[in-house]
N, C-alpha and C positions, 0 to 999 in steps of 0.2 A: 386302322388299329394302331399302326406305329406312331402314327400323328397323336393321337390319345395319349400314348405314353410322353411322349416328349413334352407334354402342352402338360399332364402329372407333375412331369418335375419340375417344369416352370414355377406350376402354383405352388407348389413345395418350396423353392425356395424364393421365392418371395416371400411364402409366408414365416418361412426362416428367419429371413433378411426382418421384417417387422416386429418379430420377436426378438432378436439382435440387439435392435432400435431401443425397443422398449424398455427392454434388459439394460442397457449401457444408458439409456437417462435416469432410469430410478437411481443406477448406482452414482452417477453423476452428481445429482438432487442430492443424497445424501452424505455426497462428499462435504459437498457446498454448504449445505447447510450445519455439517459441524463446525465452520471458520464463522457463522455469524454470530453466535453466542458466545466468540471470543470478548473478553473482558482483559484490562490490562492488569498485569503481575504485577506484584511488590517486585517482583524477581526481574522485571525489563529496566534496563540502563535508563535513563534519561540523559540528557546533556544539558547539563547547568551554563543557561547563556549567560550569567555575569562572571563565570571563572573558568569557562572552556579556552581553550587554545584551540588554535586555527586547525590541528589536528583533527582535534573532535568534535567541530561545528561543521566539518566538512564531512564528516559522518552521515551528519545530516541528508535528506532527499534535497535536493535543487540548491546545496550551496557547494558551491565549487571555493576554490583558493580567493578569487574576488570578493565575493560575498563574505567570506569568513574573519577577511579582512576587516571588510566596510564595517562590518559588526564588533569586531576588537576596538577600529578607532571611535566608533560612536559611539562604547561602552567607555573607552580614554578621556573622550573628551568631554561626554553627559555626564560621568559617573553611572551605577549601577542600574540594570533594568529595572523598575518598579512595578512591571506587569508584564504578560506574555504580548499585548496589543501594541507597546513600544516601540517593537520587531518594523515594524511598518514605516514609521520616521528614517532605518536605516533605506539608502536609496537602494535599489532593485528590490525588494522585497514588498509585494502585492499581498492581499487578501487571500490568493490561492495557493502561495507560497504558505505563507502563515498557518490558514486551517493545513498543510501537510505536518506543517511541526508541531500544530498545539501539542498533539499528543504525544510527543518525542522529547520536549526540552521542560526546564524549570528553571525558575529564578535560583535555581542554589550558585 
């Protein structure tokens, strides 16, 4: 009989625990899925790569004080970006670099 009881609250709370489970991924889900019908604001910064300072190119994701650099002399020495795909001809700057900024800078 006590065996009974004790093997009761087992099932109890396991089936606790999977309602738990349950409970914490729906709210999850719909945390989640309010950040993907994010669309960008008039209201987000961009960083103008033909007039930023090494400041605020280093804002940037994946450019540190080097890169900010490379990008000032190659805008010195080219003249001004004519496109975002430019970005590339600066040395250390890959394809995977690149799509992290598209949506962060602009030719202003």
């Amino acid at each position: 009989m006590r065996c009974m009881g004790v093997y009761c609250v087992a099932l109890f709370l396991v089936l606790l625990g999977f309602l738990l489970m349950e409970y914490c991924a729906e709210e999850t889900a719909l945390e989640l899925s309010a950040y993907q019908d994010l669309q960008p604001s008039p209201d987000i910064y961009l960083v103008g790569i033909n007039s930023a300072g090494a400041a605020d190119l280093q804002i940037l994701p994946r450019i540190g004080p080097v890169l900010a650099q490379a990008i000032i002399d190659y805008r010195t020495q080219n003249g001004p970006f004519r496109s975002v795909e430019q970005l590339l001809e600066v040395p250390g700057i890959g394809e995977k670099t690149l799509e992290q900024l598209r949506p962060l800078i602009s030719l202003d």
